[in-house]
C-alpha positions as CSV (number, residue, x, y, z in Angstrom):
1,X,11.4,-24.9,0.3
2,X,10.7,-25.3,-3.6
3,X,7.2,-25.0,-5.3
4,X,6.7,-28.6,-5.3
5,X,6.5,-28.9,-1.9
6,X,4.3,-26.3,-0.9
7,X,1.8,-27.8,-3.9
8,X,1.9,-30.8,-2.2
9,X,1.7,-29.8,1.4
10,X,-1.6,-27.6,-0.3
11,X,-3.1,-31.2,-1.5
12,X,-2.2,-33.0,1.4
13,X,-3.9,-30.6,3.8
14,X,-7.5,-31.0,1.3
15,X,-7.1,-34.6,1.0
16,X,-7.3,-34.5,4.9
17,X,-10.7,-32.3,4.8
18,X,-11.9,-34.8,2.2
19,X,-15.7,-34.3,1.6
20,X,-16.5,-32.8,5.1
21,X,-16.7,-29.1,3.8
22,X,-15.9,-26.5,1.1
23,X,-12.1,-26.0,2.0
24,X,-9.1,-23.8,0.9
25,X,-5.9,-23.6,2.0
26,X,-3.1,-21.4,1.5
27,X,0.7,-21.9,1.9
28,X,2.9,-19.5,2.1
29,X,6.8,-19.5,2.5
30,X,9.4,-17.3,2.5
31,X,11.8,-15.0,3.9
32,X,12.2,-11.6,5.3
33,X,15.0,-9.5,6.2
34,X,15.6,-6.0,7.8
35,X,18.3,-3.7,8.3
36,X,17.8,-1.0,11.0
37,X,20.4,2.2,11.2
38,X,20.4,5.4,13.5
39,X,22.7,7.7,14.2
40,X,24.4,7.0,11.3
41,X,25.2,3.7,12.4
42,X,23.7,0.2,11.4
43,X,22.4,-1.6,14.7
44,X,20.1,-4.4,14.1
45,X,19.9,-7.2,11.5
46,X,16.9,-9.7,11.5
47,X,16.0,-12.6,9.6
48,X,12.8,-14.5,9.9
49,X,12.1,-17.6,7.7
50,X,8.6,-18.3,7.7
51,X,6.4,-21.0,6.6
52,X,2.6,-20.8,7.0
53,X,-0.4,-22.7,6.3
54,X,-3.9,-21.5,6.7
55,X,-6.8,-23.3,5.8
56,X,-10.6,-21.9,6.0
57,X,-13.4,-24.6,6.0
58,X,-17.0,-24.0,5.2
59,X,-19.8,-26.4,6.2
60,X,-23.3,-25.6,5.4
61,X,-22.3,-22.0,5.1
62,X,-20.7,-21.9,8.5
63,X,-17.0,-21.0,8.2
64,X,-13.9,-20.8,10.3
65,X,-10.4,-20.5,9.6
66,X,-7.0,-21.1,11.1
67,X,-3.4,-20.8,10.5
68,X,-0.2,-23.0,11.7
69,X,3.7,-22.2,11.1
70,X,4.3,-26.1,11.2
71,X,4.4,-29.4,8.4
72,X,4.3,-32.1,10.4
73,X,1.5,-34.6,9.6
74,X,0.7,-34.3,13.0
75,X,0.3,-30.3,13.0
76,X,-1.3,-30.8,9.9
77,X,-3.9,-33.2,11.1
78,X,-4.4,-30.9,14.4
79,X,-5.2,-27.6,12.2
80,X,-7.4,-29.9,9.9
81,X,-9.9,-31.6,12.9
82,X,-9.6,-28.5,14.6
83,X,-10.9,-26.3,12.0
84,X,-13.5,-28.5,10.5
85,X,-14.8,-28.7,14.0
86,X,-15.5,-24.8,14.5
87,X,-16.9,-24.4,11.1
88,X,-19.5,-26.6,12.7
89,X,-20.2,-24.7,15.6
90,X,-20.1,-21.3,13.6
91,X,-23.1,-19.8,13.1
92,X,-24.4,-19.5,9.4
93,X,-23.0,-16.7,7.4
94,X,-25.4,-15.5,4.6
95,X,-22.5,-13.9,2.8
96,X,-20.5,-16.7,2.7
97,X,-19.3,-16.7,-1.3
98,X,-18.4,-20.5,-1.9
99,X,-15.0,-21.2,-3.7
100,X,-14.2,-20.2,-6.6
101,X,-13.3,-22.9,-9.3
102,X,-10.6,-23.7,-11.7
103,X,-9.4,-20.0,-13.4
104,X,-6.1,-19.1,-14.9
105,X,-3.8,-16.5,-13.4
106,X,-2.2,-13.9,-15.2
107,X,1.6,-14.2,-15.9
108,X,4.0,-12.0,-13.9
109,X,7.5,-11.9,-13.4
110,X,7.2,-9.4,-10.1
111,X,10.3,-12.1,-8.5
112,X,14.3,-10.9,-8.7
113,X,17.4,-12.8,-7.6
114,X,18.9,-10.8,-6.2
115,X,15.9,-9.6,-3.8
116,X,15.8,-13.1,-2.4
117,X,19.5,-13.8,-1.9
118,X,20.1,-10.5,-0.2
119,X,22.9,-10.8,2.5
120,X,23.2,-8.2,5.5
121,X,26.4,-7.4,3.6
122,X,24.3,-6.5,0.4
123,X,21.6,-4.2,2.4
124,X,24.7,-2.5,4.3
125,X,26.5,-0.9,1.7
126,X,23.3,0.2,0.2
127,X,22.7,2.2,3.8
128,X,26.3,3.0,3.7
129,X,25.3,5.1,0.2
130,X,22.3,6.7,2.2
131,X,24.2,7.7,5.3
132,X,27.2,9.3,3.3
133,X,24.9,11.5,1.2
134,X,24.1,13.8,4.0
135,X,27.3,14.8,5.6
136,X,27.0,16.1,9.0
137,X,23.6,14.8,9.2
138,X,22.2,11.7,11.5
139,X,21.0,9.1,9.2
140,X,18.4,7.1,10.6
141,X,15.9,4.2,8.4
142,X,15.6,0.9,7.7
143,X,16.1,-1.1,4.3
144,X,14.5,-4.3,4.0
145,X,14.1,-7.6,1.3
146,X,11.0,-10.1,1.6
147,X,10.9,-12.8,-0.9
148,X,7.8,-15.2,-0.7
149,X,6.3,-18.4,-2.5
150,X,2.8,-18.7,-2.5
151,X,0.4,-21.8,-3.2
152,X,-3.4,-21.5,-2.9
153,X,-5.9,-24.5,-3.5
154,X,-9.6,-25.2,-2.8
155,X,-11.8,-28.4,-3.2
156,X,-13.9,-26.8,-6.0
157,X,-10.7,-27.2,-8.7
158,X,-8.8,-24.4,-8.6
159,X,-5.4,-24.8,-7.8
160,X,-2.7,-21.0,-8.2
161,X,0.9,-20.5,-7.2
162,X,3.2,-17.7,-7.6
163,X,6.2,-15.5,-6.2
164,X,7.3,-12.0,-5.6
165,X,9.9,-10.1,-3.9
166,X,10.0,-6.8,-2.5
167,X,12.7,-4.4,-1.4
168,X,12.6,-1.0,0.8
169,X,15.0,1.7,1.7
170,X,13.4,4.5,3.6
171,X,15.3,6.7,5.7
172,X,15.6,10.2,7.5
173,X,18.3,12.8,7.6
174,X,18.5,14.9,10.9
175,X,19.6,18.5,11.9
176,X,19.1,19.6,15.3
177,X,15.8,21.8,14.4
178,X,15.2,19.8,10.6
179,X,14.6,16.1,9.1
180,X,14.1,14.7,5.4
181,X,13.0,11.7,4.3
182,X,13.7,9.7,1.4
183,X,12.3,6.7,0.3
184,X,12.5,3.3,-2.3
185,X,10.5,0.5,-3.3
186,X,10.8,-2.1,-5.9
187,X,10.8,-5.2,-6.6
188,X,14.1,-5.5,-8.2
189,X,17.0,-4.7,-6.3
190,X,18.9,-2.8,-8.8
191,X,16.5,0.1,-8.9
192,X,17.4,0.9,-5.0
193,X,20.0,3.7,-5.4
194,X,21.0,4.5,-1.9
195,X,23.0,7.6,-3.0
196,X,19.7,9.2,-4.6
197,X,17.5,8.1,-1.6
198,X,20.2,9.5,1.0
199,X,20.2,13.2,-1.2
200,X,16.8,13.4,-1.1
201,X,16.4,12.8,2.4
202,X,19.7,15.4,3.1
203,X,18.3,18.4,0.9
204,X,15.2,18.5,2.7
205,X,16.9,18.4,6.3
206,X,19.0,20.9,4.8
207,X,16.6,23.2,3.5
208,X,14.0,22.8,6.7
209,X,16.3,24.1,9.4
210,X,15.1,26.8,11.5
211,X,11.5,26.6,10.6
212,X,9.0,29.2,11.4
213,X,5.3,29.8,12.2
214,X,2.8,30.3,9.7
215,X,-1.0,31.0,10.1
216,X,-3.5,28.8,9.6
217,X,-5.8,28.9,6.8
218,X,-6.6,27.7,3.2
219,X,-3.6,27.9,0.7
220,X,-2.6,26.1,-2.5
221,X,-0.4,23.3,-2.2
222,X,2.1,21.5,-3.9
223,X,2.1,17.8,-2.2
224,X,5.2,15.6,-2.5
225,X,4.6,12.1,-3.6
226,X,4.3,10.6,-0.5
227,X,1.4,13.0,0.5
228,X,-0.4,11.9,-2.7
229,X,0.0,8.6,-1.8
230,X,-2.1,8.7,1.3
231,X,-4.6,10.1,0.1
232,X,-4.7,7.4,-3.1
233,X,-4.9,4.9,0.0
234,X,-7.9,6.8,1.7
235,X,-10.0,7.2,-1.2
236,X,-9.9,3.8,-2.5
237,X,-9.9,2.0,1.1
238,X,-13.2,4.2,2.3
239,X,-14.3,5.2,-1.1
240,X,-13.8,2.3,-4.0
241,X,-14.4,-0.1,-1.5
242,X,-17.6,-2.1,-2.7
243,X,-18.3,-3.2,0.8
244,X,-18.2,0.8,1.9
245,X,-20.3,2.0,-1.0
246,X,-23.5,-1.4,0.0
247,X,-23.3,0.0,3.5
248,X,-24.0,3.3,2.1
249,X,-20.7,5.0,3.3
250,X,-19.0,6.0,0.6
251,X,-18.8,9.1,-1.5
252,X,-19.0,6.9,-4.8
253,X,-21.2,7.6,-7.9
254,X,-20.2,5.8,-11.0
255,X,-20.3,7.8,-14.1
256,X,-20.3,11.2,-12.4
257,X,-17.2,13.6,-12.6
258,X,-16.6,13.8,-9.2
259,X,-13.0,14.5,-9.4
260,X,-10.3,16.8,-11.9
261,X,-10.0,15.3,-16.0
262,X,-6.4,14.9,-14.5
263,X,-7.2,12.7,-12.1
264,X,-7.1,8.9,-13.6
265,X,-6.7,6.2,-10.7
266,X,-6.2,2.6,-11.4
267,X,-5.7,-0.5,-8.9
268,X,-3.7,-2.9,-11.3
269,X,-1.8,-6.0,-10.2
270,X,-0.6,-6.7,-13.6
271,X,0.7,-3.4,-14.3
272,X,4.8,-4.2,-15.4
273,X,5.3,-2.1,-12.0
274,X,3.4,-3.9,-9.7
275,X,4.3,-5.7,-6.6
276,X,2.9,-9.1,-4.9
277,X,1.0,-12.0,-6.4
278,X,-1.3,-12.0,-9.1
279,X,-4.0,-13.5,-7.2
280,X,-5.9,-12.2,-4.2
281,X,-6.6,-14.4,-0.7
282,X,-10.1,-16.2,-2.3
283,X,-7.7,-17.1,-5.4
284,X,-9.0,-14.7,-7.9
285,X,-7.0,-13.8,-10.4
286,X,-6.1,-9.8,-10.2
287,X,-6.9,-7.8,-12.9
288,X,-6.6,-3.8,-14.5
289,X,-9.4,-2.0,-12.2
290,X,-10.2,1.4,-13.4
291,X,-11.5,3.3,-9.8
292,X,-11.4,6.9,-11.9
293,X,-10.9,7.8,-15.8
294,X,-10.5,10.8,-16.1
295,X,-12.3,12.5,-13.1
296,X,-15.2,10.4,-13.8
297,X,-15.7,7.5,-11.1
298,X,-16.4,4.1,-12.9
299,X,-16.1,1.3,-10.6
300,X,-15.3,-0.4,-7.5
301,X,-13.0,-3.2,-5.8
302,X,-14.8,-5.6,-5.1
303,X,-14.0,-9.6,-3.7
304,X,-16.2,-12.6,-4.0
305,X,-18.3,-11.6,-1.0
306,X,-19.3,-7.9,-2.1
307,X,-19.8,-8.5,-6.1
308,X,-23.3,-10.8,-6.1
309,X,-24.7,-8.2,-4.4
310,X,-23.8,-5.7,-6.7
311,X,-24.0,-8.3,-9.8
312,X,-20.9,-8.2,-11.1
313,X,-17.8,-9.6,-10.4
314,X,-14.6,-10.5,-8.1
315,X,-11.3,-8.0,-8.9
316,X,-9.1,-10.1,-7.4
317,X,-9.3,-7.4,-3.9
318,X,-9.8,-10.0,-1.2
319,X,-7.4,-9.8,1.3
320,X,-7.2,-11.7,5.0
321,X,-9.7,-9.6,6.9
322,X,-11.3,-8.2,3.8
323,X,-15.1,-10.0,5.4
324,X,-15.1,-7.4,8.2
325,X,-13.8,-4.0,5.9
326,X,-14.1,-5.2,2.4
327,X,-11.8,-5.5,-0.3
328,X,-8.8,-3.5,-1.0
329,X,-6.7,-2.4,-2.8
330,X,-2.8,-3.3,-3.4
331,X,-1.6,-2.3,-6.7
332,X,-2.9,2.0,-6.8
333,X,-1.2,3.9,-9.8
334,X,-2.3,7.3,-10.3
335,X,-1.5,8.7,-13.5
336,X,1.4,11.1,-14.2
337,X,1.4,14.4,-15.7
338,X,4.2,16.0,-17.5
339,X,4.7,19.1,-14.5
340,X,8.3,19.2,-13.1
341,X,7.8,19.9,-9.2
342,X,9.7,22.6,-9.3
343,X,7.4,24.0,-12.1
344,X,4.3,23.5,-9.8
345,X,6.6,25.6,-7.0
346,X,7.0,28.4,-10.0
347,X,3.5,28.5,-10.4
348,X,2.6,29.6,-7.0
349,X,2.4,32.9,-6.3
350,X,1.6,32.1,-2.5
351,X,0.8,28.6,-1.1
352,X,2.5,25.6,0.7
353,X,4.9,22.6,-0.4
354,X,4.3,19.4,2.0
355,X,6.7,16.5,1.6
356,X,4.9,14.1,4.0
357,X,1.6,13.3,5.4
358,X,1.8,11.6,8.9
359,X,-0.4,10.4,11.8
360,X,-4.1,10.5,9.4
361,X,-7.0,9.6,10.5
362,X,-10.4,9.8,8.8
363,X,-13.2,12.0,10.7
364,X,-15.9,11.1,7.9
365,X,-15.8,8.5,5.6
366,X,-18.4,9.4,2.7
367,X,-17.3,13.1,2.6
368,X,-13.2,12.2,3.0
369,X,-12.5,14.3,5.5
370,X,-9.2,13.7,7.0
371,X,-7.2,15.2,9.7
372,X,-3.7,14.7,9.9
373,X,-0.2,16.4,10.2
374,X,2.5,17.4,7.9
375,X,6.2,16.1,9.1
376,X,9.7,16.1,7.8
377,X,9.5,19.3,5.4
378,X,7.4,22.1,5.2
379,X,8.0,24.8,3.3
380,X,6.0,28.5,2.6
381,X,6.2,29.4,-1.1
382,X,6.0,32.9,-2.0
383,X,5.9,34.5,-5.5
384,X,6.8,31.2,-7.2
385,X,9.6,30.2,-5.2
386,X,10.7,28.3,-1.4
387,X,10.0,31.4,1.1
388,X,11.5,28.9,3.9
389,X,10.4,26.3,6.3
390,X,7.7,25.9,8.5
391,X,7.0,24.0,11.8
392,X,4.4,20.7,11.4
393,X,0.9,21.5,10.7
394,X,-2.4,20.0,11.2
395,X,-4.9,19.7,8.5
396,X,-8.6,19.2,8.4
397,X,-9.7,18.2,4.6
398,X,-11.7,16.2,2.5
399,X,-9.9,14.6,0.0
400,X,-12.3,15.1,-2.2
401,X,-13.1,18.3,-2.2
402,X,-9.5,18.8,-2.6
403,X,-9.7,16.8,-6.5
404,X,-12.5,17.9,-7.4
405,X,-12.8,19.4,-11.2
406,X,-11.1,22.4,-11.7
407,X,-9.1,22.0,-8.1
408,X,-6.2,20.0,-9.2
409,X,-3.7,23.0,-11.3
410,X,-1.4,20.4,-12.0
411,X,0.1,16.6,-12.7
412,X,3.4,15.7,-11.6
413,X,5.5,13.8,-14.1
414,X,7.3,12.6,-10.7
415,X,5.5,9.4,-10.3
416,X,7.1,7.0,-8.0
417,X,6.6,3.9,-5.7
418,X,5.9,6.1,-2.4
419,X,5.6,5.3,1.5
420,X,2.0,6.1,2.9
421,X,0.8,5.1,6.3
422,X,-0.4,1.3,5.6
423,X,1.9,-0.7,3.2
424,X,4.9,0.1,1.0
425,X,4.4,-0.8,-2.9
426,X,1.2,-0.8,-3.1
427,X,1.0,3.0,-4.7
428,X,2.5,4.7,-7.4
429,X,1.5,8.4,-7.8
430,X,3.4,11.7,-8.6
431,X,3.0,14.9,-7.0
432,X,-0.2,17.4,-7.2
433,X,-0.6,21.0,-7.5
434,X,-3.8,21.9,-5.6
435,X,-5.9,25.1,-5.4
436,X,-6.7,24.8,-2.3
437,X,-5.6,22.9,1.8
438,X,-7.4,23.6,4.6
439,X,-4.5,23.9,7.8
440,X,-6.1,24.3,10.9
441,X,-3.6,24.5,13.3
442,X,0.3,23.6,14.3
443,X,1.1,20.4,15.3
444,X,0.0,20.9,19.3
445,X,-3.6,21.5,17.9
């Protein structure tokens, strides 16, 4: 379905609300497609096409909101009537924001060809590359493409459209007592390399075989990428999160060095590296956020509902839900360093190196403490070098703690798009040498 179209079907939906409320609408079509292999084998190819409209209607500062996968003027009418009539019976909601009028959006070019025409064919030979580099191994992942149109429109002027694609090998390699990951994002198809993907995931199966025990306690760590990416995700979800910090749960204090001078986090949907739309679900433009500069915590996400408390304004963080757990962030890019991994592995006289975070959950919000497990390679390091492999273990920290000034001994210069537990592409960190991680257990407890 081209651009026009969804435009119109954007207008046609307000011009059925007319005058009876404040109204927005959102359309939304696109594609995605997934590629699932295990055992070394591909065995599952899906498509879905999808075409969505959802409209929210505010009347006297009652609001509902629905959502239909069908055009007809029929449908169309249905979701209109039927949503202007709960708005009516909502009760009033005294945060309700109003719409936001006419405002430019930031240009982008976060869309790729060959993302969008993707055939099974395509995503195969890319898994074929990641199966073959780990010989002997089971190869086990998925590698997907989504490629989306978006129009939003309100009745108070403003009126934003734009595109993106989005593309994701992540994959394991399997020993009988081991497993690596590796993993991709973009959103331009020529920077998945299934070869490197499929070696990184095959070195640490090879190199975790026959892991031991280790003991509990505090040791310095050196945390993969996709650790680091977690915790980017906790901090700014419970932390940065404007909604968090007005119901006094978070741990923020703007203009106080509450983490490492190395530490410099940014939620940025115009970054060059960025993935998704440049505008959020209220049709905010998004914009260069600065959560931490330098260890020094300067501000927060923040949507139209959380900023007029707080006097300021929107950062473009809304997202559907966003009312109940406030905004959040999509685009997280941590600043690199310039340390090699294996330099932050040299520099340990005894510690741990973790290639994965899995299974987190957060026991406190304002201090950041999190328990959670390691998974997929764990290794001891002794007097600056791999000692061997370890079984899973189970963590208790506060992330945090864990940054703060004079805790973080080093910066990768590793930074990469990295899986956490919530969404892939949404953050961009490199590894981190830490003084000090708090293991509590193995991974029965």
């Amino acid at each position: 379905m081209n651009e026009s179209t969804i435009d119109e079907i954007a207008e046609s939906v307000l011009d059925r609300v007319g005058d009876r409320g404040e109204a927005a609408v959102s359309v939304q079509s696109g594609s995605y497609d997934l590629t699932r292999f295990a055992n070394s084998f591909i065995h599952q190819n899906v498509a879905e096409r999808r075409l969505q409209v959802a409209l929210e209607v505010a009347f006297e500062n009652r609001a509902a909101s629905a959502s239909i996968d069908r055009i007809e003027p029929d449908s169309l009418d249905r979701l209109v009537e039927r949503t202007v009539h709960a708005a009516r019976l909502h009760a009033a909601d005294s945060d309700w924001p109003g719409l936001i009028g006419p405002t430019p959006v930031p240009d982008a070019v976060n869309w790729d060809d060959a993302v969008a025409n993707a055939t099974p064919e395509d995503r195969a030979r890319r898994v074929a590359e990641f199966v073959e580099a780990g010989p002997g191994m089971r190869a086990a992942g998925f590698f997907d493409t989504e490629a989306y149109d978006v129009v939003y429109a309100n009745n108070n002027g403003q009126h934003v459209r734009g595109r993106f694609t989005r593309t994701s090998l992540d994959g394991i390699h399997q020993t009988d007592s081991s497993a690596g990951r590796g993993h991709a994002t973009s959103a331009r198809w020529a920077d998945i390399d299934g070869s490197a993907v499929g070696v990184a995931a095959a070195q640490t199966a090879a190199l975790s075989q026959n892991p031991g025990q280790l003991e509990p306690g505090e040791y310095q760590v050196v945390l993969a990428p996709e650790c680091v990416a977690t915790m980017m995700v906790f901090l700014a979800f419970y932390g940065f999160n404007a909604k968090a910090a007005i119901e006094g749960q978070s741990f923020f204090e703007q203009g106080a060095m509450q983490f490492d001078q190395q530490i410099s986090l940014i939620d940025d949907g115009t970054d060059p590296r960025a993935i998704g739309l440049l505008f959020d679900n209220q049709g905010v433009p998004k914009r260069r956020n600065t959560l931490i500069d330098s260890g020094v915590s300067r501000s927060l996400n923040h949507d139209r509902r959380t900023a007029p408390k707080m006097d300021t304004t929107s950062t473009g963080n809304a997202v559907p839900g966003s009312a109940s757990f406030g905004p959040v962030a999509t685009d997280l890019f941590l600043d690199a360093g310039g340390t090699a991994s294996a330099d932050m592995i040299a520099a340990t006289e005894r510690g741990v190196f973790v290639t994965e975070f899995n299974y987190c959950r957060i026991l406190d919000p304002k201090t950041q403490v999190v328990t959670g497990l390691t998974r997929n390679g764990t290794f001891l390091i002794e007097d600056g070098r791999l000692a061997g492999p370890v079984t899973n273990l189970r963590f208790t920290q506060s992330f945090v703690d864990a940054l703060q000034p004079g805790r973080v001994l080093a910066v990768g210069d590793d930074d990469r798009f990295a899986r956490n537990e919530f969404a892939d592409g949404t953050t961009h960190v490199p590894s981190l040498h830490l003084a000090s991680w708090n293991f509590t257990g193995n991974a029965q407890g």
